[in-house]
Each structure stands twice: as C-alpha cells, then as structure tokens.
TIPA-298833 format. One record per residue: z, y, x of N, C-alpha, C in turn; residue number from 1; residue in three letters. Coordinates in steps of 0.05 Angstrom, whole numbers, plus 5000, padded with zeros to 4 digits. Each point is the difference from the previous one (the first is absolute). Layout:
BEGIN
+------+------+------+------+------+------+------+------+------+-----+-----+
|  n_Z |  n_Y |  n_X | ca_Z | ca_Y | ca_X |  c_Z |  c_Y |  c_X |   i |  aa |
+------+------+------+------+------+------+------+------+------+-----+-----+
|    Z |    Y |    X |    Z |    Y |    X |    Z |    Y |    X | NUM | Ala |
...
+------+------+------+------+------+------+------+------+------+-----+-----+
//
This chain:
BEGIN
+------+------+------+------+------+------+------+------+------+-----+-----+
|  n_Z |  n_Y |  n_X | ca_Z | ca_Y | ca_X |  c_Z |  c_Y |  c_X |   i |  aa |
+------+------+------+------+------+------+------+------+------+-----+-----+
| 9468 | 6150 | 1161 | 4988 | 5012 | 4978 | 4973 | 5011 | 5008 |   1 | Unk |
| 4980 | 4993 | 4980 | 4973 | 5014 | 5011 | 4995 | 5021 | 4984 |   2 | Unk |
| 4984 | 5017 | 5020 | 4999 | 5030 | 4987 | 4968 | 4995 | 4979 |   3 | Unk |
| 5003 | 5009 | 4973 | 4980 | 4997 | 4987 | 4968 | 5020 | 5000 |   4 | Unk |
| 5023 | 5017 | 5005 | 4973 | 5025 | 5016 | 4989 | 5002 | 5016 |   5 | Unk |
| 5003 | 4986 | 5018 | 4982 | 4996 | 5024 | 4979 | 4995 | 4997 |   6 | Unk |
| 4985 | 4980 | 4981 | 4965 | 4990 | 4997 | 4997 | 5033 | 4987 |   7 | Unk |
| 5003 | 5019 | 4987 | 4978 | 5017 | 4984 | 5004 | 5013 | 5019 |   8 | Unk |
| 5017 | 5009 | 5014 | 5008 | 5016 | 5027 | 4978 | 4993 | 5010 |   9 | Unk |
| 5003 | 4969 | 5018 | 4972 | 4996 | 5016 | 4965 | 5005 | 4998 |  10 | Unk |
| 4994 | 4989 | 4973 | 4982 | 5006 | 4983 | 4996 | 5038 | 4995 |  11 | Unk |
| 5015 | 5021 | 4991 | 4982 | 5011 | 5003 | 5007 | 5022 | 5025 |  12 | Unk |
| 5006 | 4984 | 5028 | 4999 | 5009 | 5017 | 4973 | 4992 | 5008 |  13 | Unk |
| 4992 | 4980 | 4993 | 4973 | 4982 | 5010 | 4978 | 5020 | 4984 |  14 | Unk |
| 5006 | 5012 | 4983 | 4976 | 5011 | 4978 | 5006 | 5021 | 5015 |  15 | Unk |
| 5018 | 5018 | 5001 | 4994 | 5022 | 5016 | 4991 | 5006 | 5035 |  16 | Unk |
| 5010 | 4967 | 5008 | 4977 | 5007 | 5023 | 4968 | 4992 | 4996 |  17 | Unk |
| 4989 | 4982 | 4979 | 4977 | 4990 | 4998 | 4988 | 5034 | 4994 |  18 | Unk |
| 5010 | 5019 | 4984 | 4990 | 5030 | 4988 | 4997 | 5012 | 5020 |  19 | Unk |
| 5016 | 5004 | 5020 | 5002 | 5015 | 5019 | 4977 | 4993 | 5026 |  20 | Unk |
| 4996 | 4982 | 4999 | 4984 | 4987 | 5026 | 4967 | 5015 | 4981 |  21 | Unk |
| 4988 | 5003 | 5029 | 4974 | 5019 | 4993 | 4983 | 4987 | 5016 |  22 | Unk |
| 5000 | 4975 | 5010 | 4978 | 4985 | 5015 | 4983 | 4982 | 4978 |  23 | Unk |
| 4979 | 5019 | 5002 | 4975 | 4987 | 4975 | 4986 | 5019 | 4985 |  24 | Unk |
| 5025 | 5023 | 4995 | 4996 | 5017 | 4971 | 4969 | 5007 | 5006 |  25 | Unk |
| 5000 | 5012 | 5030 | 4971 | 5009 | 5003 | 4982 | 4979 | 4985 |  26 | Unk |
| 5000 | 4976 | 5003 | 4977 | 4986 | 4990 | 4994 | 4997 | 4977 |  27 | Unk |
| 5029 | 5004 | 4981 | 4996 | 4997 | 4978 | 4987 | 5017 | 4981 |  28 | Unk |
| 5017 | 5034 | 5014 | 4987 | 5016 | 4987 | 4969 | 5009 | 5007 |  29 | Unk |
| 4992 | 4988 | 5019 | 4974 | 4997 | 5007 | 4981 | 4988 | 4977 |  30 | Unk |
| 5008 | 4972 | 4993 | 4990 | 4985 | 4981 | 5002 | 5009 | 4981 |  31 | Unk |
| 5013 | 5012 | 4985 | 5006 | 5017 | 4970 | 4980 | 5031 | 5002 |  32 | Unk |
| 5002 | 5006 | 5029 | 4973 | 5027 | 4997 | 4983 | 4996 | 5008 |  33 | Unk |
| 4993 | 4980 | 5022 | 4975 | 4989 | 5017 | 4979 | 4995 | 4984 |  34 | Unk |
| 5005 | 4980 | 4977 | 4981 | 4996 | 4981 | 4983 | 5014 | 4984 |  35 | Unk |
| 5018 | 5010 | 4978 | 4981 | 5036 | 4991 | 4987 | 5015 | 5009 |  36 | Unk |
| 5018 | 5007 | 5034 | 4985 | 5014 | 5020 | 4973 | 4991 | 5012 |  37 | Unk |
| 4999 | 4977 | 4995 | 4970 | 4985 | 5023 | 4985 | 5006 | 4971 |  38 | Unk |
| 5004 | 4986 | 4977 | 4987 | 5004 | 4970 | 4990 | 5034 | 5003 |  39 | Unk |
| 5013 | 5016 | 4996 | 4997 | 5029 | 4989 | 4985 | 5006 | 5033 |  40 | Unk |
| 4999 | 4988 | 5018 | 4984 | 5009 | 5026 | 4977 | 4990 | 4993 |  41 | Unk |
| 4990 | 4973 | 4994 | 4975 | 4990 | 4993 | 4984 | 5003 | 4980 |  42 | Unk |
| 5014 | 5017 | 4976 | 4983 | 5011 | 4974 | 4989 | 5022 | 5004 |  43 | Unk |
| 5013 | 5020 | 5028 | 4998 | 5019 | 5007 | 4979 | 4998 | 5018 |  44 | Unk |
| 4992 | 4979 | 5021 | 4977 | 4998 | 5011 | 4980 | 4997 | 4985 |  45 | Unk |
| 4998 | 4980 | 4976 | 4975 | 4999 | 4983 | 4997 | 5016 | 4993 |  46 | Unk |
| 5015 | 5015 | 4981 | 4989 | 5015 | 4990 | 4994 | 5025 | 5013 |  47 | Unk |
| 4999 | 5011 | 5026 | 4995 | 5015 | 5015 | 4968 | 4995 | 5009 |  48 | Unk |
| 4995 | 4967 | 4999 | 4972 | 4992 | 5014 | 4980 | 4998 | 4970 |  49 | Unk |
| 5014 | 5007 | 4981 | 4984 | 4995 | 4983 | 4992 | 5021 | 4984 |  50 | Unk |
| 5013 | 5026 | 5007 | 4995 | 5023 | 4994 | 4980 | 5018 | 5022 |  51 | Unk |
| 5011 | 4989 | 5028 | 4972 | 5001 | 5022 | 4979 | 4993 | 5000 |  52 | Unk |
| 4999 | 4980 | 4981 | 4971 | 4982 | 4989 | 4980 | 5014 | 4979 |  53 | Unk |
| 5026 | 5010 | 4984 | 4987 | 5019 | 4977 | 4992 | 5019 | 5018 |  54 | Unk |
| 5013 | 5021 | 5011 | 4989 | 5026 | 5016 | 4982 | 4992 | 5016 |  55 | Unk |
| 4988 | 4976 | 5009 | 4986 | 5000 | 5024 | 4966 | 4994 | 4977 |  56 | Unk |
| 5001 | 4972 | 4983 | 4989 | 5008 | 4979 | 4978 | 5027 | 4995 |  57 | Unk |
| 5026 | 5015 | 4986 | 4991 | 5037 | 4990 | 4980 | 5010 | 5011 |  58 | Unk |
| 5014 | 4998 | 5034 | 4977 | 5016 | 5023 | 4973 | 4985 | 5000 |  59 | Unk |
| 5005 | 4975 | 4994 | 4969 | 4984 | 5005 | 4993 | 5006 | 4978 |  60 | Unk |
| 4997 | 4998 | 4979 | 4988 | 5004 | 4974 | 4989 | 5047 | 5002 |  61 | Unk |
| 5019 | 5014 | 5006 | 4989 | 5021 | 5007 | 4982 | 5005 | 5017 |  62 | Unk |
| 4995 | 4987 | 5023 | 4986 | 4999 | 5021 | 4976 | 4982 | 4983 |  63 | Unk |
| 4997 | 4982 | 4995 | 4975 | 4987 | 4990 | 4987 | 5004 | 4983 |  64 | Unk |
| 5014 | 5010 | 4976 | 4986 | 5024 | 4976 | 4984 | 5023 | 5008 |  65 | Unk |
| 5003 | 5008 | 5025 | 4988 | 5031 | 5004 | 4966 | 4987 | 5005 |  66 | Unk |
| 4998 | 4968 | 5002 | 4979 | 4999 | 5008 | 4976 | 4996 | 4968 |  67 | Unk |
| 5013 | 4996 | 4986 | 4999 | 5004 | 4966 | 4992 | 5022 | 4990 |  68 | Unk |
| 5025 | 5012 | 5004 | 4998 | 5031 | 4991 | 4975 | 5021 | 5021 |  69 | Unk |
| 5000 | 4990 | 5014 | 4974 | 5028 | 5024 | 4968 | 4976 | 4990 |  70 | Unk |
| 5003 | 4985 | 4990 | 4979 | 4988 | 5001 | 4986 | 4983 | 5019 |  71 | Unk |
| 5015 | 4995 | 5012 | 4987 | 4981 | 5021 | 4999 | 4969 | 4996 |  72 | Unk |
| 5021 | 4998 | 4973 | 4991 | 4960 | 4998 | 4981 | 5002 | 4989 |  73 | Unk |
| 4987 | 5022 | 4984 | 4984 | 5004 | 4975 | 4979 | 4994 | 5020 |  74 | Unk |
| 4989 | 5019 | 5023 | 4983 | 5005 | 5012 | 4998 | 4974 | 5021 |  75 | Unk |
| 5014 | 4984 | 4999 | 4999 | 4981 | 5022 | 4993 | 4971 | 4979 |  76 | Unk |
| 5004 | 4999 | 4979 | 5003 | 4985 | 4980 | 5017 | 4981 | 5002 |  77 | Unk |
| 5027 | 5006 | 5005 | 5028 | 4978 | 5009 | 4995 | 4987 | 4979 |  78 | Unk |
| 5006 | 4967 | 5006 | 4998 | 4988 | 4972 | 5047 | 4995 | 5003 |  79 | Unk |
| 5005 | 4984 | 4989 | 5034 | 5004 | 4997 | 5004 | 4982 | 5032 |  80 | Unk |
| 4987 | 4977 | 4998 | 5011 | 4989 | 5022 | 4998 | 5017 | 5031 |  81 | Unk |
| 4977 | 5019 | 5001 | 4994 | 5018 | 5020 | 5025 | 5032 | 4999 |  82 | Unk |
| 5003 | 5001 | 4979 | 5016 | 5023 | 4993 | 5041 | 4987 | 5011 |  83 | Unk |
| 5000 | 4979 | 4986 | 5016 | 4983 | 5011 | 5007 | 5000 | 5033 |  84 | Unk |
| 4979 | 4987 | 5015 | 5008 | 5002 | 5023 | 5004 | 5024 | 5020 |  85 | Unk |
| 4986 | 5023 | 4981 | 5005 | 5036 | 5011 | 5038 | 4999 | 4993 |  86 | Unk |
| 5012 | 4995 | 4975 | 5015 | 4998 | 4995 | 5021 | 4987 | 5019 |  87 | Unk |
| 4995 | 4976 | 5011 | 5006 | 4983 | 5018 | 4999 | 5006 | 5030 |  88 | Unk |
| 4983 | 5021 | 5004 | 5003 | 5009 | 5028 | 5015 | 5017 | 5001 |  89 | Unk |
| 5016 | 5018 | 4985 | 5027 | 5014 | 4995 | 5025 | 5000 | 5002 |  90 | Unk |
| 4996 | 4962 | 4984 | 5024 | 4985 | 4999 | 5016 | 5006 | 5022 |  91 | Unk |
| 5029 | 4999 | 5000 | 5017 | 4987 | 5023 | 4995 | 4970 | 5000 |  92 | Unk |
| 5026 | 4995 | 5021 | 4997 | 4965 | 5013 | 5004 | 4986 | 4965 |  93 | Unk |
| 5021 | 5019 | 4992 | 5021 | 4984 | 4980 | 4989 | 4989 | 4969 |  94 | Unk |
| 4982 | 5000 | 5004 | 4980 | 4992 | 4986 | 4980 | 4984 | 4997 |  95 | Unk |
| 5002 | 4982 | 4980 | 4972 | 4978 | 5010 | 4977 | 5011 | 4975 |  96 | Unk |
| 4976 | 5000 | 5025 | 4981 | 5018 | 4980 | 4982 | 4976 | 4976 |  97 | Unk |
| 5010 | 4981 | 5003 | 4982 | 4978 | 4980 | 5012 | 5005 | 4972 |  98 | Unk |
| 5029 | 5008 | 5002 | 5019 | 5001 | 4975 | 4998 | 5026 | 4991 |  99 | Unk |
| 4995 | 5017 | 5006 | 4991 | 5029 | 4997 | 4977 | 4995 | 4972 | 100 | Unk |
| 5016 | 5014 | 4972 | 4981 | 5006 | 4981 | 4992 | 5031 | 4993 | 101 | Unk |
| 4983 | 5002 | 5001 | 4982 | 5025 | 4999 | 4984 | 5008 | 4965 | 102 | Unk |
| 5005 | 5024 | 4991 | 4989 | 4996 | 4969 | 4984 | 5029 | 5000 | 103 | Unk |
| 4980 | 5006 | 5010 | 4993 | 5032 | 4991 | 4983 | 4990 | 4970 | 104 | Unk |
| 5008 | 5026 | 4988 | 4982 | 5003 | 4975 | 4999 | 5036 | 4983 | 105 | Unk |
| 4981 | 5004 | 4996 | 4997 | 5018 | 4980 | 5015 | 5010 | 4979 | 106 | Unk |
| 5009 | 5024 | 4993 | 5013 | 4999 | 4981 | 4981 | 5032 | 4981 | 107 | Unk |
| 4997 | 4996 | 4982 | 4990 | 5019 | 4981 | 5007 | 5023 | 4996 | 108 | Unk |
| 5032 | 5006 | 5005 | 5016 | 5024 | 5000 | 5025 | 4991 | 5016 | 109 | Unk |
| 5012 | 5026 | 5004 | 5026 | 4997 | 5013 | 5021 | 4983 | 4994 | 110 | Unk |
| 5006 | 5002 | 4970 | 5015 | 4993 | 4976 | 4994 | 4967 | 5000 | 111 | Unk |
| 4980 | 4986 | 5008 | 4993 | 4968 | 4999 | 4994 | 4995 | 5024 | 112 | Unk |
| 5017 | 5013 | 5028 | 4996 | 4983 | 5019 | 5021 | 4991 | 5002 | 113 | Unk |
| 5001 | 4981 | 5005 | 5024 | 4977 | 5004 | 5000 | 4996 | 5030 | 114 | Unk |
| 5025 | 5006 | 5010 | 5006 | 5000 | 5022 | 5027 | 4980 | 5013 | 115 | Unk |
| 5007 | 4999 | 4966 | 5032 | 4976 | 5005 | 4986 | 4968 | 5012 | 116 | Unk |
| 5028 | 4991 | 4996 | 5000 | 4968 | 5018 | 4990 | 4986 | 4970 | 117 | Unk |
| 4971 | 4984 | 5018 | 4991 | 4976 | 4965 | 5022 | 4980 | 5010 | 118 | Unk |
| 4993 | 4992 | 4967 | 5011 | 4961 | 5002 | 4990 | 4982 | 5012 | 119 | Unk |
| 5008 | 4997 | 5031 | 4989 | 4979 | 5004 | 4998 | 4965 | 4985 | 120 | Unk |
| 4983 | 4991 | 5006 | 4996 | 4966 | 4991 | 5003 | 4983 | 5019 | 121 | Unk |
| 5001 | 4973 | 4997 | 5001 | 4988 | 5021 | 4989 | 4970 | 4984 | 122 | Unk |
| 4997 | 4994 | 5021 | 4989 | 4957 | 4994 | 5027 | 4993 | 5010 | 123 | Unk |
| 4987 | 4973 | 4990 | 5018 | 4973 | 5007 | 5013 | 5001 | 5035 | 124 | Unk |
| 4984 | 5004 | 5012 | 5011 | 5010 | 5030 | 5012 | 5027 | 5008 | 125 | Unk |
| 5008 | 5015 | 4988 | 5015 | 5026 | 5009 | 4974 | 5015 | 4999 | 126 | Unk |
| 4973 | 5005 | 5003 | 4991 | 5016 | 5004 | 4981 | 5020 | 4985 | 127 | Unk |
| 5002 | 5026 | 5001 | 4987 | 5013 | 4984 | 4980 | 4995 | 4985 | 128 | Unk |
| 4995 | 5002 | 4979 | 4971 | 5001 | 4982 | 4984 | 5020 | 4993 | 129 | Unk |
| 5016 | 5029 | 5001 | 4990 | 5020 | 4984 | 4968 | 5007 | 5018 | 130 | Unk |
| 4988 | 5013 | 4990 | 4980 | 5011 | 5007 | 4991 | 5021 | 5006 | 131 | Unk |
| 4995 | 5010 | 5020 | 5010 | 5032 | 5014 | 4962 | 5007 | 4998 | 132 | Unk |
| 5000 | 5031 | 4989 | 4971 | 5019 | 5001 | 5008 | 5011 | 5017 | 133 | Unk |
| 4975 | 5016 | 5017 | 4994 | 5014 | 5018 | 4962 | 5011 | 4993 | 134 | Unk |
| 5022 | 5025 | 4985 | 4976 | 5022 | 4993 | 5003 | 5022 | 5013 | 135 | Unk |
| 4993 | 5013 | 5025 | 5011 | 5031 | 5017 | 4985 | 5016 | 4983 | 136 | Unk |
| 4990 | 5003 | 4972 | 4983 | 5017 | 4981 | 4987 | 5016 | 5019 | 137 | Unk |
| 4988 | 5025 | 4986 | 4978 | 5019 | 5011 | 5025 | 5025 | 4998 | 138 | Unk |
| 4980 | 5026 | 5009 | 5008 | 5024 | 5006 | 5017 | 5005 | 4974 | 139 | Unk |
| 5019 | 5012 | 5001 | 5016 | 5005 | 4982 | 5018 | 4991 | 4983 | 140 | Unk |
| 4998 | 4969 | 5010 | 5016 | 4976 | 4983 | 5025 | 5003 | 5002 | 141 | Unk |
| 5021 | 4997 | 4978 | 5024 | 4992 | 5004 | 5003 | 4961 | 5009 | 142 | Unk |
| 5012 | 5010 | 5028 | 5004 | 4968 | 5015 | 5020 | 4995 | 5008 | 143 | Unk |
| 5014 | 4975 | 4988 | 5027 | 4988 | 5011 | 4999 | 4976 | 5011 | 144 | Unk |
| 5012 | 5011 | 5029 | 4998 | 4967 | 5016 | 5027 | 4999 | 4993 | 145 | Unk |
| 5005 | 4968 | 5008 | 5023 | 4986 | 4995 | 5003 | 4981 | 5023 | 146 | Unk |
| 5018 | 4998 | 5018 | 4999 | 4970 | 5023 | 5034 | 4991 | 4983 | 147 | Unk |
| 4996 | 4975 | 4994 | 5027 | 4992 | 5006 | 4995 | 4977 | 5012 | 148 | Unk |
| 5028 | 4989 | 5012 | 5011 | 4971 | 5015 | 5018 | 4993 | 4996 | 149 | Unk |
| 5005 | 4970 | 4999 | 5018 | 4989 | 4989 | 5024 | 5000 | 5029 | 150 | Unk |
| 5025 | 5010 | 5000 | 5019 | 4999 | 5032 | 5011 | 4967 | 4985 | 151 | Unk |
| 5003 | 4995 | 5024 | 5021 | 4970 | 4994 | 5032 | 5020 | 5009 | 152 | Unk |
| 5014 | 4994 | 4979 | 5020 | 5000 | 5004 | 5019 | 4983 | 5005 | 153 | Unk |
| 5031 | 4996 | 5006 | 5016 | 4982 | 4996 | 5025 | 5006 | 4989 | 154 | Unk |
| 5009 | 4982 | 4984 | 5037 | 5006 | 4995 | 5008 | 5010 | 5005 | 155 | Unk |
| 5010 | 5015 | 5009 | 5026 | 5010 | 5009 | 5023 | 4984 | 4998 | 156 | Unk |
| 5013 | 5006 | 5010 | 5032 | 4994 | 4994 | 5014 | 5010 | 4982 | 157 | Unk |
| 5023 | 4989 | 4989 | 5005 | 5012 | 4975 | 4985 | 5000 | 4978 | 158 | Unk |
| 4976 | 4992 | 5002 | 4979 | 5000 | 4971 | 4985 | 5030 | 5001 | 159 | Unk |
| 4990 | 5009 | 5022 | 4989 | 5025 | 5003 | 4973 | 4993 | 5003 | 160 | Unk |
| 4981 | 5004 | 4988 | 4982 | 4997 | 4990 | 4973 | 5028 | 4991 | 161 | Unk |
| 4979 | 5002 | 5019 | 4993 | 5026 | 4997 | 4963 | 4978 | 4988 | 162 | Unk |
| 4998 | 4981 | 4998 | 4972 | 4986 | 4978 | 5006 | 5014 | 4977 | 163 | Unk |
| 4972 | 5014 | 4993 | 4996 | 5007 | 4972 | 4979 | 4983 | 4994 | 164 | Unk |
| 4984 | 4978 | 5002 | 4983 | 4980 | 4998 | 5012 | 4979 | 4988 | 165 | Unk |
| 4982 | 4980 | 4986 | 5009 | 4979 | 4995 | 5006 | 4968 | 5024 | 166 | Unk |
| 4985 | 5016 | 5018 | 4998 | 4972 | 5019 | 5017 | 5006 | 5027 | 167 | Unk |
| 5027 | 5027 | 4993 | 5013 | 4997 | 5022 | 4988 | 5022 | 5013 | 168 | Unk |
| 4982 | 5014 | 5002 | 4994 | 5021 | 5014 | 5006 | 5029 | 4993 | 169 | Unk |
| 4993 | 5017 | 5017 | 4992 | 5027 | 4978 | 4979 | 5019 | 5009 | 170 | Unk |
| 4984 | 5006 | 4985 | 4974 | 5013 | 4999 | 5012 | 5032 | 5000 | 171 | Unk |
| 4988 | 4997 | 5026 | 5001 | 5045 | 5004 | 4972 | 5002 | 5000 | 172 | Unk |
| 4999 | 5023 | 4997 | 4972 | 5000 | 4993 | 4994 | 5034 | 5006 | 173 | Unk |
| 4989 | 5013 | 5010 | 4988 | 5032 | 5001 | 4966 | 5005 | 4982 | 174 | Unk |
| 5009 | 5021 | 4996 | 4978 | 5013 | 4978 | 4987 | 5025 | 5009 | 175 | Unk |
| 4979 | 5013 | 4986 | 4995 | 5021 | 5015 | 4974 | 5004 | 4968 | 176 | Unk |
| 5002 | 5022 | 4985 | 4978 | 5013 | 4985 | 4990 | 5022 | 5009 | 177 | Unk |
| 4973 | 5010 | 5002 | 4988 | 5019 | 5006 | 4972 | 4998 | 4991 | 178 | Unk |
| 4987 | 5033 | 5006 | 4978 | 5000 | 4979 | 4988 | 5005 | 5035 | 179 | Unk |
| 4977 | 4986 | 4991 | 4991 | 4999 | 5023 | 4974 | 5015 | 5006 | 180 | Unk |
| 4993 | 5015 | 5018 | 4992 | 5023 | 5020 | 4969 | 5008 | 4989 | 181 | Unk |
| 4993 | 5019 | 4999 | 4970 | 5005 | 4989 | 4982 | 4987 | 5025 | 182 | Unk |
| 5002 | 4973 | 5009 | 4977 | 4992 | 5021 | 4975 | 4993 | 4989 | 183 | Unk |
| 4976 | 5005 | 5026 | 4972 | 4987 | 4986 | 5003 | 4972 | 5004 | 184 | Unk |
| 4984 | 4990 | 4972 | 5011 | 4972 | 4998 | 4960 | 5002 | 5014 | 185 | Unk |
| 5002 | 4966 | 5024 | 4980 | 4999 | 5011 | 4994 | 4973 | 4985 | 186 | Unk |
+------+------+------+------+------+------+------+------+------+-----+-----+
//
C-alpha cells in the first residue's frame, strides 16, 4: 500500500527549507534598497552642486557690483564686455565665463527695478537670443545688475529633474539692486 501523504509531506518540507535558507537574502535585499539609495544619493549630489553654483554666483555678482556702485566702471568707462571679464576674474573654476550673461540697467524707482529671472529666447541651436544692457548710470541711480547662466543639468534617476529651462538646463542666476554712491563722474 502506498502512503498518499508523503508527496505534500515532501513538498512542503522542500518550501520550508527553500524559506529558511538565507544565502542570497543579502543580495536581494540589497537590490530592492540599493537602487533608491544610489537614486536619492545622486539627486542629492546635484542638487547640492547646484545650489553651490547659485551661492558661489551671489558672491561674484556682490563683489563685482561694488565696482558699479563706488564708481569706478563709470570712471574707467567699462564697456559690458570689460565689466564682464572683472566679473570673470571672480568667477570660480565651475564656471565657463563665455556662457556667463550679464544685464545691468537703470531703473527709475525702486518699485520698476526688476531684479527677477527674464525669459530667456533661444534660436534654432539652443542658444540664447535675448539682448542684455549694460548701463552702471550716474551718481545716484537706481542699478540692477543681473548675471545669470545656464548649469547643464542631468536626469536623475527616478525622473528627478532640477531644469527649469526649456533646453534641459537650469538658469540660476544672482541679482543685486542698489543706488549707487555720490561719485565724481570724470
């Protein structure tokens, strides 16, 4: 006579040792957190380098305005591309100073200086169109510089995504308004 219990017997003796055995688990549960974890590690580096970008930015645009504000581009007669490369000698490494846009201009009152991020444009090739002034006005002007740059960003993982641009990038950008200094204009 054969015993009929014996196969589910065997069977889930076999399931309860396949449960029991723990050679792998590490890997697996590696692969179920590994992933997220490298993701949520790498959104966390960009956006760490891209907030360094902004802060590093800030300081250059404060540092290069004072030469605005005390009168000395006035007195030297910076034209933008000259004012530019004062700008550019500030820079950190992390920066390419060709892509560096620069906008000073005048503003009439406090109330109509515009200090936010413009719309940028662009051509057929990715690249900017807009048209940047550079007026450091006279003694007592209200003056807002503006530098922005376009950071190349990338994906993220997960669909993390820090481009506020249309072409994949995102434009930080530092500002700075001030009325600038009773100097003799020469």
């Amino acid at each position: 006579m054969t015993d009929t219990h014996a196969a589910p017997t065997t069977k889930h003796r076999r399931w309860r040792t396949f449960a029991a055995d723990r050679k792998g688990a590490t890997a697996v549960e590696f692969a179920l957190v590994g992933a997220p974890f490298i993701a949520l590690l790498v959104a966390l580096i960009q956006t760490f380098v891209v907030f360094f970008a902004q802060q590093a930015l800030e300081t250059v645009v404060i540092q290069s305005s004072r030469t605005i504000l005390t009168g000395q581009a006035q007195a030297q007669n910076l034209t933008q591309s000259q004012f530019a490369q004062r700008v550019c000698s500030n820079v950190v490494i992390l920066f390419n100073c060709s892509k560096l846009m620069i906008d000073v201009q005048v503003a009439g009152a406090w109330t109509s200086a515009n200090a936010g991020a413009p719309s940028l444009t662009f051509d057929s090739n990715g690249n900017v169109t807009n048209t940047w002034q550079f007026n450091p006005g006279n003694p007592g002007d209200i003056v807002v510089v503006r530098v922005m740059y376009q950071w190349p960003v990338v994906l993220g993982p997960l669909g993390f995504n820090l481009a506020n641009l249309s072409n994949g990038n995102r434009l930080i950008m530092a500002s700075m308004a001030f009325k600038n200094e009773a100097f003799i204009n020469s």
